[in-house]
N, C-alpha and C positions, 0 to 999 in steps of 0.2 A: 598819181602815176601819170608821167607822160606820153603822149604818142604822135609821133607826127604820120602815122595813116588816118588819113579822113574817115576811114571806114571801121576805126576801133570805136565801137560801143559796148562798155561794159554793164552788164545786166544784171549782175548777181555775184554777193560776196557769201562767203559763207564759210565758218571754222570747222574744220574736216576732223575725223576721229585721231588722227595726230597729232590735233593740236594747232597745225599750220592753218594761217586765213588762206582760202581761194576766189581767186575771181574771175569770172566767167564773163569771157569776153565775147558777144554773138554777131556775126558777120552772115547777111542773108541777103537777098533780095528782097523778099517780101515781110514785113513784120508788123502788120496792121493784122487787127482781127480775121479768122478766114472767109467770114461771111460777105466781105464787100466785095472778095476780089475773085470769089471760087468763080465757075463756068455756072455763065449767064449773068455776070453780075456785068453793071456800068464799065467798070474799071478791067476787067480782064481783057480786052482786046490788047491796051496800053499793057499789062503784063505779057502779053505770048511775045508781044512785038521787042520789047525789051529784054527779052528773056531770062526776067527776072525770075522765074519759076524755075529757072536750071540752076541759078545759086542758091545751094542748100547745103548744109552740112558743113558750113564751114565755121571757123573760129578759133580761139582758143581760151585754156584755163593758162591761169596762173597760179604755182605756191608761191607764197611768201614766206621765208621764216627767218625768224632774229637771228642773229650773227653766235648769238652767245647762249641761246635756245638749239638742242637738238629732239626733232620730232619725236613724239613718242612713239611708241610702239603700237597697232592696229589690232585689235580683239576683236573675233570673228562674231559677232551678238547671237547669227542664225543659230549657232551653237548651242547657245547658255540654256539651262530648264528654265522654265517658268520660277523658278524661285530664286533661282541665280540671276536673273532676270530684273528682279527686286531691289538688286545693290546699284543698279545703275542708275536707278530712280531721281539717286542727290548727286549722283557724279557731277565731278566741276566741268567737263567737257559735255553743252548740252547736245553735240549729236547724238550723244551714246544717252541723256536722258529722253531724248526726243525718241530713239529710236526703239529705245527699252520699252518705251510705252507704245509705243504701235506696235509693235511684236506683241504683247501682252492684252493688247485688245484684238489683235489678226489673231491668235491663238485661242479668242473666245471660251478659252478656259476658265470655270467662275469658280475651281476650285482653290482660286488664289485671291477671292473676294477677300475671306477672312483676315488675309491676310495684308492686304491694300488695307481694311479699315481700319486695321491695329496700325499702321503707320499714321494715316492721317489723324487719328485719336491718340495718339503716343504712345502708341506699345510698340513701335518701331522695330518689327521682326527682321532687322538687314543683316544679311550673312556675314559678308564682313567687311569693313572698314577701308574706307579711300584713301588712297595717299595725302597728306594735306592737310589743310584747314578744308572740315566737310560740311558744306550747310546743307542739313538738314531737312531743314524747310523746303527746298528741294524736290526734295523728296514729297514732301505731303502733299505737294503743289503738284507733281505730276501725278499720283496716286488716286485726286480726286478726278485729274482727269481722264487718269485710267478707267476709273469706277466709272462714268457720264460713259467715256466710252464703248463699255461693258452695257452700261442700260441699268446699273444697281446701285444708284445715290438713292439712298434713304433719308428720312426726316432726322435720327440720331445723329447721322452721319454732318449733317449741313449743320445742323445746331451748334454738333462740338467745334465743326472748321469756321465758325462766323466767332468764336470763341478763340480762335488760335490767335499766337503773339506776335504772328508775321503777317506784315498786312498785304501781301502778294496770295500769301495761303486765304485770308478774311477777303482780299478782292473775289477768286476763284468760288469760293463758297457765296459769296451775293448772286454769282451769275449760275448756279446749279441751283438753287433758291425759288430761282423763278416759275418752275412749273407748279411750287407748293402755295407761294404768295398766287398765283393765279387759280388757282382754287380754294385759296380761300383758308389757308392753313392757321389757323391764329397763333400757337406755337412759332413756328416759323416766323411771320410777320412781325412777332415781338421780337424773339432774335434779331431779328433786322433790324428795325426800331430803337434798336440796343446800339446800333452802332450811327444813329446819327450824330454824337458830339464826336467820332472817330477822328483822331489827331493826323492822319496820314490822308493828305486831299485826293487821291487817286482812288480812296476807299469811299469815302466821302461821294465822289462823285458817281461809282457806281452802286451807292446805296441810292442816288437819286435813280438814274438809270431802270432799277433793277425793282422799284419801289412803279414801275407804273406797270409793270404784271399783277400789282395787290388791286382785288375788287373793293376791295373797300374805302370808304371818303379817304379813312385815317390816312392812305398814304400819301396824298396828296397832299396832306394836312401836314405830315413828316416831312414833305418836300417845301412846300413852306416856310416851316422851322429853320431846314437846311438850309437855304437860302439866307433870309433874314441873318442866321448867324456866321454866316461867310460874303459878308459883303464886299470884298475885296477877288473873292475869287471866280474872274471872268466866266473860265467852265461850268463852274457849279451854276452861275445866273442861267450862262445861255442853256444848259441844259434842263435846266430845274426850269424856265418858263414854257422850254418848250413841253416839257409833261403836263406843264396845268393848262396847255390849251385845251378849249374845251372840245370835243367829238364835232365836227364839222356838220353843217345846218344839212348839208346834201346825204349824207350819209344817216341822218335820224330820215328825212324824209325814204330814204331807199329800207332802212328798216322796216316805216310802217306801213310801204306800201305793199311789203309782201309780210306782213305780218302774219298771212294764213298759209306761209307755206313755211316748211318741215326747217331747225334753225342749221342745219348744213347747209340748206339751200340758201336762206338770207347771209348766212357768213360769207358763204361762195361769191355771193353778188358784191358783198360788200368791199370782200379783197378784190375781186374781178375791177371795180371801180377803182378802190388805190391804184394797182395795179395800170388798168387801164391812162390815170389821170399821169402815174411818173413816169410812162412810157410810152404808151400808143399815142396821147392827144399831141403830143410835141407834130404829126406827121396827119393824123385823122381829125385833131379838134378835138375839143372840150368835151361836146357834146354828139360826137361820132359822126358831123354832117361833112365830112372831109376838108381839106383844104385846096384851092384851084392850083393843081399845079405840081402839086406835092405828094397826095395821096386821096385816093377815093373813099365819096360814104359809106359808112359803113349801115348808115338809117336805110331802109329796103334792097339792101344788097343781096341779090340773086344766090351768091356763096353763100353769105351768113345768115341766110334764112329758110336756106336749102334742106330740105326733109333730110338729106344725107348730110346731117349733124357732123359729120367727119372731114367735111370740106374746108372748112374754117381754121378746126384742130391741125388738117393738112399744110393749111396756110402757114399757121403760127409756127410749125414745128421745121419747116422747112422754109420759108418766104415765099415771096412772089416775085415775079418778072415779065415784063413785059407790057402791051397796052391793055386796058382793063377798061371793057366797054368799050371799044372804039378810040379813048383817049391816053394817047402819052401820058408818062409822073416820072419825074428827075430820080435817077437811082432806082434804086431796088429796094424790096420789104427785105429787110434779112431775117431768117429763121428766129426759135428762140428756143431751138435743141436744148441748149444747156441750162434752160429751167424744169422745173420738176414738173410732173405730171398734175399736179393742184394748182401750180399758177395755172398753167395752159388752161387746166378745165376753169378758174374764176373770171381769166379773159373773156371765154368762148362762151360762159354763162352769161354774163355779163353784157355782150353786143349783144345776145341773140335774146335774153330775157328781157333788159331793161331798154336795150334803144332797139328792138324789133316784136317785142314781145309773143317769143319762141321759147320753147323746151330749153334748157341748159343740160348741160351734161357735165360726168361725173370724171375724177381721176382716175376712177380704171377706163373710162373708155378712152383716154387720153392715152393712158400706157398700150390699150390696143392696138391703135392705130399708128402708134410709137415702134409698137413690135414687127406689124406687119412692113413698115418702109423702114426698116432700120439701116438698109444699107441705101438709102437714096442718100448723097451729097449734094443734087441740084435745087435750084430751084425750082416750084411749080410755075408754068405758067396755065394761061384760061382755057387754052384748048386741051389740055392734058388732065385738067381736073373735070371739065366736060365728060372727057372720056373714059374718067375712074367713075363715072356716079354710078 
């Protein structure tokens, strides 16, 4: 599609319950993440000034539809029961399968579990019949992840779908698999292990994938296999070596330094470091001692070792701004709202146990301190968190 406005950027296509494709064309001022540009950030002065913050709201969609196609007709889903609900599962239009299955997991109704597992095991309870050629499969495929979203995938249930003749349904079922091979299911893990010579490489590759939740050597040993007998297929290597890497030398040492403390606490530190390592060090260091210029240490920082443990959680959940110590840092901390209440808490465990050797703290007190500033938007700066201790 052409356009001669410089200012058409289209963001999103997507086939509507009609049938017709739309694409959503977005026309903004601002359309970077909100956290670099909100009030107090670097860059917001350059926004009030250009007032870019008053262009909002604008754009357009587009329908598309063939010449020799008339849109179908629109079926209200809010409507349908829960059972009726069911038939839309294998529909060819997957808004209405997409959509069937969030209503049916928003309705947290599990009196239709029964009935989800007769689908994905073949007893196929569908009221009735879609226009067309109907796949099926479809169906199973969004049933299981009805069920994952409901909270009721069973060990039967995974067994028979790693068993099923569609390898989109066998993909589906490797990746709900995973919390059983992670404890260790042997059942289960043979199931899996079942599908390493699997003819379809999409299946293949997240048998490799879904095989590093198994505690046991074997699956590694399966990954291996997998490997060796698809030599040809790029994915499978690059994926398959990256699982045999072995546990990183820094993280056995963070193990058994706290090997006398409770294993929430050592998992906590241990994400807190991953964590730490793919996000914070890029701006604080490797090793928390800051970079000049960039961002301050975080080794005897006054906040992150501050009795009021909530100062830190303050930081990460909202950033920071401004000078820190006495010294300038290019840009701003941005928040990291939109991570859960357990990264926060293995971050803030993490500086304050291993590079300060202080208390960490838990993800409920992450969500406390979540709750209490729920409606701050700004950043903190040093004299405001002063004033909260």
């Amino acid at each position: 599609m052409a356009s001669t406005d410089t200012n058409f950027r289209p963001v999103d296509t997507q086939t509507g319950p009609d049938g017709c494709l739309y694409v959503v064309d977005m026309y903004r001022g601002i359309i970077q993440e909100g956290n670099w540009v909100r009030k107090g950030s670097f860059l917001r002065p350059v926004v009030k000034r250009k007032g870019f913050d008053k262009n909002i709201g604008k754009g357009r969609i587009y329908r598309i539809v063939h010449n020799e196609i008339a849109p179908a007709k629109q079926e209200n889903l809010l409507n349908k029961s829960k059972a009726q609900l069911l038939d839309y599962l294998h529909h060819p239009n997957g808004w209405y399968r997409l959509t069937a299955q969030k209503l049916l997991v928003l309705k947290e109704d599990k009196s239709i579990v029964p009935d989800l597992k007769d689908i994905v095991t073949g007893g196929d309870p569908f009221i009735g019949s879609m226009l067309g050629d109907t796949d099926y499969a479809l169906g199973r495929l969004h049933a299981i992840w009805t069920l994952d979203g409901l909270d009721v995938i069973d060990k039967p249930l995974v067994i028979a779908a790693l068993q099923d003749d569609d390898a989109r349904v066998r993909a589906a079922a490797l990746r709900v698999s995973e919390p059983f091979l992670k404890s260790g299911d042997a059942n289960v893990f043979e199931a899996v292990q079942a599908l390493k010579s699997d003819k379809e490489p999409e299946v293949l590759q997240q048998v490799v994938l879904s095989l590093n939740s198994a505690k046991d050597k074997m699956g590694k040993e399966t990954i291996s296999e997998i490997i060796a007998a698809n030599p040809n297929n790029e994915a499978i290597a690059t994926i398959g070596e990256e699982s045999l890497k072995e546990v990183p030398l820094e993280i056995e040492k963070i193990k058994k330094q706290y090997v006398l403390q409770n294993s929430n606490t050592r998992t906590r530190i241990v994400e807190g470091y991953n964590n730490f390592k793919n996000l914070c060090a890029a701006c604080h260091g490797m090793n928390g001692a800051g970079i000049e210029g960039m961002a301050p240490s975080l080794v005897g920082s006054p906040r992150v070792t501050a009795k009021d443990w909530n100062i830190p959680v303050k930081i990460l959940l909202n950033g920071l701004t401004g000078p820190v110590d006495g010294k300038e840092y290019s840009g701003v901390m941005a928040g990291m709202k939109q991570q859960d209440d357990d990264y926060i808490a293995s971050v803030v465990t993490y500086i304050r146990m291993h590079l300060n050797n202080e208390k960490g703290v838990g993800g409920w007190q992450v969500s406390k301190v979540r709750k209490d500033q729920e409606d701050r938007e700004d950043y903190w700066t040093i004299e405001e968190l002063e004033k909260s201790k």
